[in-house]
C-alpha beads as a LAMMPS data file, in Angstrom:
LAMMPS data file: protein, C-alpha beads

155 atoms
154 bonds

1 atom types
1 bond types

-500.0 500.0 xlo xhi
-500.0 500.0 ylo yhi
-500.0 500.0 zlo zhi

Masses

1 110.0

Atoms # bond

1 1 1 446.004 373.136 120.342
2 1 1 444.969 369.686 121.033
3 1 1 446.303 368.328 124.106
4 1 1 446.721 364.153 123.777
5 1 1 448.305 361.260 125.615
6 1 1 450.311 361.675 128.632
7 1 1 449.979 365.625 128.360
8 1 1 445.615 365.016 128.847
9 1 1 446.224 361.801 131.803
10 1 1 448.879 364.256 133.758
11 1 1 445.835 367.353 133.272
12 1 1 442.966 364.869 134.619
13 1 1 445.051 363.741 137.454
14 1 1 446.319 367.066 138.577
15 1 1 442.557 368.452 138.230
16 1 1 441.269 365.851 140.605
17 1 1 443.793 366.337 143.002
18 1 1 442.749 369.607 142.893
19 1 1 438.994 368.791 142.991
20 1 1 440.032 366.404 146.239
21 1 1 441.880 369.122 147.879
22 1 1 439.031 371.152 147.306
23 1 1 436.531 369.206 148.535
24 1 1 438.455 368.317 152.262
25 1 1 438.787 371.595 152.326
26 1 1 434.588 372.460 152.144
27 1 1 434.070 369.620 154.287
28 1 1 436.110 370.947 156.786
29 1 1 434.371 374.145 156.761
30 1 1 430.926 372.902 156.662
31 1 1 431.015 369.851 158.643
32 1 1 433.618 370.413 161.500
33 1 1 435.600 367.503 161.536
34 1 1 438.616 368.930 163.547
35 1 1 440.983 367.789 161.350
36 1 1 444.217 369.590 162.249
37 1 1 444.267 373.264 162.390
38 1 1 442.319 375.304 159.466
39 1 1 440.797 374.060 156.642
40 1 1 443.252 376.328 153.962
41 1 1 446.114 374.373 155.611
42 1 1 444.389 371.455 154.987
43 1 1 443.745 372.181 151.129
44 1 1 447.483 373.165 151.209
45 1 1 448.464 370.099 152.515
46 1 1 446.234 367.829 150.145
47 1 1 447.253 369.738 147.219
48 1 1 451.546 369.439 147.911
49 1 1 450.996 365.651 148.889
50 1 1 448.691 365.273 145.526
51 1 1 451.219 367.360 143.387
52 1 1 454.527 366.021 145.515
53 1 1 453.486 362.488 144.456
54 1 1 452.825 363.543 140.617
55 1 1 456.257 365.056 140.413
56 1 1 457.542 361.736 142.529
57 1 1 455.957 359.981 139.609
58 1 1 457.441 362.263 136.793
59 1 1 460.925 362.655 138.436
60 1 1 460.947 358.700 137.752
61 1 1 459.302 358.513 134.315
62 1 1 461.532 361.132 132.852
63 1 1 464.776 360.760 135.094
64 1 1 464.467 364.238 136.144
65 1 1 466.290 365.811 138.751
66 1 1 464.344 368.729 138.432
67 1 1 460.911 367.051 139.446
68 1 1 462.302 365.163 142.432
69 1 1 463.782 368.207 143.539
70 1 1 460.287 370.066 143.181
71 1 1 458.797 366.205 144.660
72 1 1 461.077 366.766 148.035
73 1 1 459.946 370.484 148.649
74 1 1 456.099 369.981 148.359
75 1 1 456.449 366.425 150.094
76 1 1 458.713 368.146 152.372
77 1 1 456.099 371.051 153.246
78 1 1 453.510 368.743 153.860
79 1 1 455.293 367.025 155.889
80 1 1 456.358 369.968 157.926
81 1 1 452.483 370.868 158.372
82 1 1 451.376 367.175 159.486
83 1 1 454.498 366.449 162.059
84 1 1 453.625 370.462 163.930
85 1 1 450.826 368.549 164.165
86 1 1 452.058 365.923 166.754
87 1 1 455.526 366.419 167.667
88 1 1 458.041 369.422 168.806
89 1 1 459.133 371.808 165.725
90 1 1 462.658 371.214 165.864
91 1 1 461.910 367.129 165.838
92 1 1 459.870 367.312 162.693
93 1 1 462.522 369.976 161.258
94 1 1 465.198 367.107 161.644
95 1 1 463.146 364.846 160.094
96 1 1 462.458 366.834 156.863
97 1 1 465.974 367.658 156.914
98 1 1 466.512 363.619 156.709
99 1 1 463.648 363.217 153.752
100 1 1 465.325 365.957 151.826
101 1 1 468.478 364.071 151.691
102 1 1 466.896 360.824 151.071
103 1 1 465.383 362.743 147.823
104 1 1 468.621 364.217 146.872
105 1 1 470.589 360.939 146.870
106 1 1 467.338 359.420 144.900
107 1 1 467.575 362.148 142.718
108 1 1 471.320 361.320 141.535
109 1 1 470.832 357.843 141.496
110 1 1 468.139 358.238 139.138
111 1 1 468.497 360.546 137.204
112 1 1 472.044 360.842 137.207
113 1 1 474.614 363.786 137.624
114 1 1 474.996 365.060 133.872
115 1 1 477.152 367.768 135.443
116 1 1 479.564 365.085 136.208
117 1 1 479.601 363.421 132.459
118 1 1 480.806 367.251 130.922
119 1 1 483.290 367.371 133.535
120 1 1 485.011 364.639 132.933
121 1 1 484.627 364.824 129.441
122 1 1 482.413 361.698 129.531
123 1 1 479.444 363.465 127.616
124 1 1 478.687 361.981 124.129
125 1 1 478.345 365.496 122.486
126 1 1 482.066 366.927 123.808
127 1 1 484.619 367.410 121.250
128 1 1 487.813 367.879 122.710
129 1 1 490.371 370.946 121.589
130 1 1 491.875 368.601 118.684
131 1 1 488.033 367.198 117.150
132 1 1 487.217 370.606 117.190
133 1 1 490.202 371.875 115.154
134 1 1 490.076 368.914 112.861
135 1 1 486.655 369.395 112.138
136 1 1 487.016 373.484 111.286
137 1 1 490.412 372.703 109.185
138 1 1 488.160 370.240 107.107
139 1 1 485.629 372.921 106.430
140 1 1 487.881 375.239 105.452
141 1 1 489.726 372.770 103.081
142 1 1 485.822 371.759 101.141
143 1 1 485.641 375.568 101.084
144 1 1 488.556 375.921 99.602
145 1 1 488.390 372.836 97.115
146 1 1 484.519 373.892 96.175
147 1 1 484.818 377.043 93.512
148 1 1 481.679 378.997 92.114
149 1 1 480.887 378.504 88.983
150 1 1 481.660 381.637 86.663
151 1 1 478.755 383.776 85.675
152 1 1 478.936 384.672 81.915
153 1 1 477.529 388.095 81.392
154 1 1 474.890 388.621 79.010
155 1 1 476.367 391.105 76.254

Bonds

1 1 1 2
2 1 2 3
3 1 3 4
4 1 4 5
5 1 5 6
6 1 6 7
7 1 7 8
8 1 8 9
9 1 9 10
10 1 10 11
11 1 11 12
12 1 12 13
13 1 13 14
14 1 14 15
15 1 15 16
16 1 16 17
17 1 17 18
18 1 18 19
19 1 19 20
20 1 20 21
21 1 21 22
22 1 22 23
23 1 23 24
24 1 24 25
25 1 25 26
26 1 26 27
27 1 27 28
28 1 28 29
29 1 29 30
30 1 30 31
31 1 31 32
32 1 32 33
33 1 33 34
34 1 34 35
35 1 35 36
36 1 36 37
37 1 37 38
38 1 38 39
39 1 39 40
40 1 40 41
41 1 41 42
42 1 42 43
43 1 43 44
44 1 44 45
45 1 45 46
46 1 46 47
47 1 47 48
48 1 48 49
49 1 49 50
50 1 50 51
51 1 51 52
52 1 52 53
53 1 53 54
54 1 54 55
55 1 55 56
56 1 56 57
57 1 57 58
58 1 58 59
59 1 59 60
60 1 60 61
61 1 61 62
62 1 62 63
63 1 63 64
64 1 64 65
65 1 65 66
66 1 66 67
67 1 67 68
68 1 68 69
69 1 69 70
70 1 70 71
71 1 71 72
72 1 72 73
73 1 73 74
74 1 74 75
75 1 75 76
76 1 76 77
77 1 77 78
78 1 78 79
79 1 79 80
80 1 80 81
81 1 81 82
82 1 82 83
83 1 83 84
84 1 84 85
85 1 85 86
86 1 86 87
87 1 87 88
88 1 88 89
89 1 89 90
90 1 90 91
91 1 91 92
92 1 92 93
93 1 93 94
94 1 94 95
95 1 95 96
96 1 96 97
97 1 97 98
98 1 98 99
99 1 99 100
100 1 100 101
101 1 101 102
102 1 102 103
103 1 103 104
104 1 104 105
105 1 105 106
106 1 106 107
107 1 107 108
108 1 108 109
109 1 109 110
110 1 110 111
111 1 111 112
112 1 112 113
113 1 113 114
114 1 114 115
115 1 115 116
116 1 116 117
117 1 117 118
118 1 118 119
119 1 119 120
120 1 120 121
121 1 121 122
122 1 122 123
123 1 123 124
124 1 124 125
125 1 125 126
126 1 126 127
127 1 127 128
128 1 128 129
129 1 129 130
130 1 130 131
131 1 131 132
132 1 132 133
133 1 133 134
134 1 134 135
135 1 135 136
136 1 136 137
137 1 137 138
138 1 138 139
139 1 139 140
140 1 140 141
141 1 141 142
142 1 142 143
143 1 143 144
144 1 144 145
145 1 145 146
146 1 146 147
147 1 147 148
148 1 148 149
149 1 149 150
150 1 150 151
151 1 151 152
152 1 152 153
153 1 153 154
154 1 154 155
């Protein structure tokens, strides 16, 4: 399977976030830089604000509400992990709490409620009670109207 376009950029960039994550992580462990607590949690955070921004990115290109809402959690993690770092827990809880929202209204303004279109009958592909009905009566009549031909037996 050959793997071309946007498919192979999305790959190389989600590699080299890895291969960044990766490597703050080793230099943390082998040159002590002090840079916040441990060096997984570092690698952790690198890889949900590399990954948070590619589905940021995504959630936009394809109007997706499903990869801002995966965006807002890994951004919203990482954020969680750099504000313990400097401020009270409950301070940096209410302030995830706040970017979480922000992403949810950004998610419906983008990408739309779709949920909202079937509801109120809004959607392009909904047939009402009476389409439906007119639709199945008209099959049946071509049914009807169409006869097989008669098969002459071979005596």
């Amino acid at each position: 399977m050959k793997i071309k376009g946007k498919r192979l950029a999305l790959a190389l960039v989600s590699m080299a976030v890895l291969v960044a994550s990766l490597t703050v992580m080793l230099l943390d462990i082998f040159v002590p830089l002090a840079f916040w607590t441990h060096p997984v949690l570092n690698f952790l955070f690198c890889l949900f604000v590399g990954f948070g921004v590619i589905c940021m990115g995504l959630g936009f290109s394809q109007t997706s509400p499903w990869y801002f809402f995966l965006s807002s959690i890994l951004l919203g993690l990482a954020l969680i992990y750099a504000l313990m770092q400097y401020i009270l827990w409950w301070i940096g809880l209410i302030i995830v709490g706040v970017v979480w929202g922000i992403f949810a209204v950004l998610s419906f303004i983008v990408a739309g409620n779709k949920t909202e279109d079937i509801a109120l009958n809004k959607s392009p592909d909904y047939k009402n009670y009476e389409q439906r009905k007119a639709e199945k009566e008209a099959a049946e009549a071509n049914k009807e109207t169409e006869k097989l031909p008669e098969i002459k037996s071979f005596k």
